[in-house]
C-alpha positions in Angstrom: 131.3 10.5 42.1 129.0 13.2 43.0 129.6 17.0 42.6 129.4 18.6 46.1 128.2 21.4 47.0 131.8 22.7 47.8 132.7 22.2 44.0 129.1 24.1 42.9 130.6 27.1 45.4 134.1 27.3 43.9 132.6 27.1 40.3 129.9 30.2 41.2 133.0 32.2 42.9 135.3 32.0 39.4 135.6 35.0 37.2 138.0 33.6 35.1 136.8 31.7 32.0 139.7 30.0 31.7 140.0 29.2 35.6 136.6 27.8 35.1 137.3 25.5 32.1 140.0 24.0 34.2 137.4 23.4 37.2 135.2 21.9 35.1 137.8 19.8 33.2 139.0 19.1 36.8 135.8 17.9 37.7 134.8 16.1 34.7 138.1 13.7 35.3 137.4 13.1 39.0 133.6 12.2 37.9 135.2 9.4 35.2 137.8 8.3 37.4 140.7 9.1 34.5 144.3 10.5 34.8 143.7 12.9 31.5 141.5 15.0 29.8 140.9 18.1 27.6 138.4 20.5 26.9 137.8 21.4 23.5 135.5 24.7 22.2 134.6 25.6 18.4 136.0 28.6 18.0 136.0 30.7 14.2 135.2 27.4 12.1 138.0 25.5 14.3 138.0 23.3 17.3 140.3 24.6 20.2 141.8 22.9 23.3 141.2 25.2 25.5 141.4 23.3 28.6 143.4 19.8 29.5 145.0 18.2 32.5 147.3 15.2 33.5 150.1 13.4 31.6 151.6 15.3 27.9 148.6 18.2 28.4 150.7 21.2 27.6 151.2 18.6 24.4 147.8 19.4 23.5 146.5 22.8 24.8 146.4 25.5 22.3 146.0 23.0 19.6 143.3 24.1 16.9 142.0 21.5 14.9 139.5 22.2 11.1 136.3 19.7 11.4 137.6 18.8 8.0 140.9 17.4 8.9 141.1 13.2 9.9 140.7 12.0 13.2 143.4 11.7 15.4 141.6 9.1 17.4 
């Protein structure tokens, strides 16, 4: 999958950074052909979902995460 130029439009006319996370969340799913995702930022030391879409995602969003703790994955 190709981003269109309807996509590019809809990105450039968002104002909302947190609108536009979920677009580009949105689009980075459709582009891998999955069901789920999240976005995740480094925020103050930690990493943040600030973004994520599909099956158990309110599960995840708002989780902060230290670099130091284990992997969950």
């Amino acid at each position: 999958m190709t981003i269109s130029i309807n996509d590019y439009k809809a990105l450039s006319q968002e104002l909302d950074p947190e609108k536009i996370q979920t677009q580009i969340l949105d689009l980075l799913l459709k582009m891998q052909n999955v069901e789920r995702g999240s976005l995740w930022l480094n925020r103050n030391g930690k990493y943040e979902c600030v973004a994520a879409l599909g099956s158990k995602s309110e599960d995840v969003r708002g989780v902060k995460l230290s670099p130091e703790d284990q992997s969950i994955v």
